[in-house]
C-alpha positions, 0 to 999 in steps of 0.5 A: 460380276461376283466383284461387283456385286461384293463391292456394292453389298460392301457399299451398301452396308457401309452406307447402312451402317453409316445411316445406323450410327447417325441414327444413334448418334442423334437418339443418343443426343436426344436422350441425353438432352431429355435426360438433363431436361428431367434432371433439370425439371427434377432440380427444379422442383426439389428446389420448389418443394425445400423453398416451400418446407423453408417458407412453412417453416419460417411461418410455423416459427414465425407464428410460434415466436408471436404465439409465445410473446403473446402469451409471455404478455398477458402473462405479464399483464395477468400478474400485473393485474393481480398486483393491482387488486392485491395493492388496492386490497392493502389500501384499505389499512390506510384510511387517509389514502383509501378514503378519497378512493372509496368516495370517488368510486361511490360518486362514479357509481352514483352517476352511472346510477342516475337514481335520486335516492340509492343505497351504498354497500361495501366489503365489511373493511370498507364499510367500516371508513363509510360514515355519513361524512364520506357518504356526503363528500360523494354526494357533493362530487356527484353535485359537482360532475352532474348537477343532481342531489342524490341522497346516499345511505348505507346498506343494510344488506351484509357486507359484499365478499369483494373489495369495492362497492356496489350502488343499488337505487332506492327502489330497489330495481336498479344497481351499478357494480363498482367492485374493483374486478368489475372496475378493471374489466370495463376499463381493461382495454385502456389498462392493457394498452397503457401496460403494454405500452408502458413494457413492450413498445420500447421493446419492439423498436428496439428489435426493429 
């Protein structure tokens, strides 16, 4: 009987023992699969975050490059312009070339002036080449764009600091600046497009 009761301990326990060990061995598949889940999870949202650094890098590049072209542009752009004014600055000692630039510039500020009667003040090198004849040919251009007699007198205010001229209407109430600072700020758009496309947009279809 004590055989027998040996023998069913012995089964029992080697049942139980059996039972454990599946147990185990089941806990111990089901960690290794949590734990390539989480490895996997984890590799995946390291990937996640260096596509994400890799994205903002890029950007922060990307932005820095156009950042610097821009500025490298109006670099150029601002040198340019200076040229311009230093250019037109050394036209004065031209007077047969810069004449036909000072009537141009009085006419245009006549017509935007709109007045009958206006007064034409200059740099004190430009008011030197404004005589009664020049005043009279731009009299006769703004005729010839408006259709309207304006009669143009020199001012007896002093000489204005900047090149260019400034119209001021008889009455005194109105003027129309046409200095050449002012000039290449209202036309400034039209100018940095033409410059632009004049240096950069070979450029750029080059990089393309």
């Amino acid at each position: 009987m004590i055989s027998d009761l040996e023998a069913d301990a012995r089964t029992e326990a080697e049942a139980i023992i059996k039972e454990a060990e599946s147990q185990v061995a089941e806990k111990k598949k089901y960690a290794e699969k949590q734990v390539a889940s989480l490895l996997a999870e984890a590799r995946k949202k390291v990937e996640e975050q260096a596509e994400a650094i890799e994205k903002r890098a890029l950007s922060a590049a990307d932005l820095e490059i156009k950042r610097r072209a821009m500025g490298a542009r109006d670099a150029v752009m601002r040198d340019i312009m200076s040229r311009v004014e230093q250019r037109l600055v050394t036209l004065i000692d031209d007077a047969s070339r810069y004449r036909p630039i000072l009537v141009g510039w009085i006419a245009e500020a006549a017509v935007g002036l709109g007045a009958e009667k206006a007064e034409v003040n200059a740099s004190e090198k430009e008011r030197n080449l404004i005589d009664p004849s020049l005043l009279s040919e731009a009299s006769a251009q703004v005729q010839a764009r408006i259709n309207q007699e304006i009669e143009l007198t020199l001012s007896a205010e002093p000489p204005l600091k900047s090149q260019g001229v400034i119209l001021t209407a008889a009455d005194g109430r109105t003027a129309f600046n046409n200095q050449v600072r002012t000039r290449l700020q209202r036309h400034q758009r039209q100018i940095r497009t033409l410059i632009y496309d004049a240096l950069f947009t070979d450029n750029r279809k080059e990089q393309r």
